[in-house]
C-alpha positions as CSV (number, residue, x, y, z in Angstrom):
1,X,71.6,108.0,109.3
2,X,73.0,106.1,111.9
3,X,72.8,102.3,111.7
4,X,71.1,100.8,114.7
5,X,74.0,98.9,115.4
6,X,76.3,102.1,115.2
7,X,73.7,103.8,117.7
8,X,74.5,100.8,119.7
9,X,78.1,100.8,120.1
10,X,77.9,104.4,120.4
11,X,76.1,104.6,123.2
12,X,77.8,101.7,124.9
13,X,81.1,104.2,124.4
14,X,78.4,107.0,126.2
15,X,78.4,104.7,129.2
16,X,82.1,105.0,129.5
17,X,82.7,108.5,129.7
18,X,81.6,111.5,131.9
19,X,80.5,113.8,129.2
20,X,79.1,113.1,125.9
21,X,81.5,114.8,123.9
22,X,84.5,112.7,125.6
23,X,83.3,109.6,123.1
24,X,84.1,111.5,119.7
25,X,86.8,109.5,118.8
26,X,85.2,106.5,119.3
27,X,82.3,107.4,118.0
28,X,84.0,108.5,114.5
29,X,86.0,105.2,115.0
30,X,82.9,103.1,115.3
31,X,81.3,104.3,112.0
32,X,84.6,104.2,110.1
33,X,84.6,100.4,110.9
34,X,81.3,100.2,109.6
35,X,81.4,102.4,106.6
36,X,85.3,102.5,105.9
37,X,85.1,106.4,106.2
38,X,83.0,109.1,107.7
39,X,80.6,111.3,105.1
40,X,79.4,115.0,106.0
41,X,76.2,112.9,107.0
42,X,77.5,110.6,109.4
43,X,79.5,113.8,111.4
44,X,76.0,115.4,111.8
45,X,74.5,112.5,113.2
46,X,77.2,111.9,115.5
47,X,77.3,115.5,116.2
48,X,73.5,115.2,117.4
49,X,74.3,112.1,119.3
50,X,76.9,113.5,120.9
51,X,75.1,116.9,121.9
52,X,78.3,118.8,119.8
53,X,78.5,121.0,116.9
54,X,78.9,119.1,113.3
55,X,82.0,121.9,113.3
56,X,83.5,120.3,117.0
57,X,82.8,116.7,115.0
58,X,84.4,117.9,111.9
59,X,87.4,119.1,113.6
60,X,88.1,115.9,115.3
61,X,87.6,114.0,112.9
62,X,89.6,115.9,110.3
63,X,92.7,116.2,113.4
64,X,93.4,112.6,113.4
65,X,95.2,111.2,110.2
66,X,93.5,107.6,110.2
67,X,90.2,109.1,110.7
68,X,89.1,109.5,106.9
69,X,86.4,111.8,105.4
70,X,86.6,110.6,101.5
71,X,85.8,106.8,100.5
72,X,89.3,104.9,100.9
73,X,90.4,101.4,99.9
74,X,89.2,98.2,101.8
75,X,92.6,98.2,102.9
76,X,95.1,101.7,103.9
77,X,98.7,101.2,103.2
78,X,100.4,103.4,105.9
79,X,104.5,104.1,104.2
80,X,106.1,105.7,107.1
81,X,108.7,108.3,105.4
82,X,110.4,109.1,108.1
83,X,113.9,110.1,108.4
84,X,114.8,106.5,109.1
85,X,112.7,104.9,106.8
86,X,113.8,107.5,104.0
87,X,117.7,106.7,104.5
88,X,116.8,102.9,104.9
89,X,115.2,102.7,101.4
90,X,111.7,104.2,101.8
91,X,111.8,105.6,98.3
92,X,112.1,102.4,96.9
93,X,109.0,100.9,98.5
94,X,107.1,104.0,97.1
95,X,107.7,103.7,94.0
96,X,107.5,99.7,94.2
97,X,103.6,100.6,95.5
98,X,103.0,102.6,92.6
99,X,104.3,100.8,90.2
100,X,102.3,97.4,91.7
101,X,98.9,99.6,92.1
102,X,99.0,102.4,89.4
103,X,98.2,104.8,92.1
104,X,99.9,107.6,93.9
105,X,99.4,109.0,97.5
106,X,96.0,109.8,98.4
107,X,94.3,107.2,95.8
108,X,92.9,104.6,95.6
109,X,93.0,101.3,93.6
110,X,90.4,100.9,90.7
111,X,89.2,97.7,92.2
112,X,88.6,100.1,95.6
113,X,91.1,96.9,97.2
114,X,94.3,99.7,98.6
115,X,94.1,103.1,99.6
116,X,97.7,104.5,99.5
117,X,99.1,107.0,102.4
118,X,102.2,108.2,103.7
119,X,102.9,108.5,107.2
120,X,104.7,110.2,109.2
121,X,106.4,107.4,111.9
122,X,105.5,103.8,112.5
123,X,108.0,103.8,115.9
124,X,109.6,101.0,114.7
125,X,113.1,103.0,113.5
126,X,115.6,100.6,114.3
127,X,113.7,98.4,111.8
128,X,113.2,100.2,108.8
129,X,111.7,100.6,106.1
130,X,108.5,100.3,107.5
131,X,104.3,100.0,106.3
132,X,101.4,99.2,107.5
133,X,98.7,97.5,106.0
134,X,95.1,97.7,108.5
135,X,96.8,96.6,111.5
136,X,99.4,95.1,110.3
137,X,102.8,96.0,110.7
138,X,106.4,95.2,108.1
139,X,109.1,96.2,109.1
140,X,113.3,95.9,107.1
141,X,110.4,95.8,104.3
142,X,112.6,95.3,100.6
143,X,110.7,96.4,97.6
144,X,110.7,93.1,96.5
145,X,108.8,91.9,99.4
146,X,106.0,94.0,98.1
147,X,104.0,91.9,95.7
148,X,103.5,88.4,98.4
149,X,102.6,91.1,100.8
150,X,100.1,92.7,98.8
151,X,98.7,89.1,97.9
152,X,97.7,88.7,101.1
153,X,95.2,91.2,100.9
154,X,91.6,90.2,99.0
């Protein structure tokens, strides 16, 4: 069920658009930031909310890679393995991340602190390696850079 102040936001977004289902996104958005990831459950309220199918719902929200339909970490660790950031040292930092958080793409930390994924670019080639942690970008990233950037997140 919809929170009241998900239902809220929501229909603020509803306000912005000329058809209902033209606020999916942000409607997946807006109960990811509340719940860190969207459950069968949440696309079937939306999906009513929205006047759409739970399959349209699904299929957006499975489309877009930072939309995420399993629990993840308080934080996601974007590794962009790009061709840039492969040649620059990207295999370095992944295994640096592993070895740091016992975990491999796709999982997350014990302590449910870092969810681990790769990624595809980051646009920021002419300074790679890259990650990003939430919103925040590192770029000409050295695996030995990894541990006081991973402090920063509680």
């Amino acid at each position: 069920m919809l929170t009241a102040i998900e239902i809220e936001k929501i229909t603020h977004e509803l306000q912005q658009v000329p058809v209902k289902k033209a606020a999916c996104i942000e409607a997946l958005k807006i109960v990811q930031q509340q719940r860190r990831w969207i459950s069968d459950e949440s696309v079937e309220d939306i999906a009513a909310m929205l006047e759409m199918s739970t399959a349209e719902v699904d299929s957006v929200a499975t489309f877009y890679n930072l939309i995420f339909r399993q629990p993840v970490g308080r934080h996601i660790i974007l590794l962009c393995d790009s061709i840039s950031c492969y040649v620059m040292g990207f295999t370095a930092l992944r295994q640096q991340l592993q070895n740091l958080l016992h975990i491999n793409y796709g999982q997350t930390t014990t302590d449910e602190r870092f969810t681990l994924l790769p990624n595809a670019c980051l646009g920021t080639c002419d300074h790679a390696p890259a990650l990003m942690i939430d919103e925040d970008l590192y770029r000409d990233v050295k695996a030995e850079d990894l541990e006081k950037i991973l402090e920063k997140y509680s």
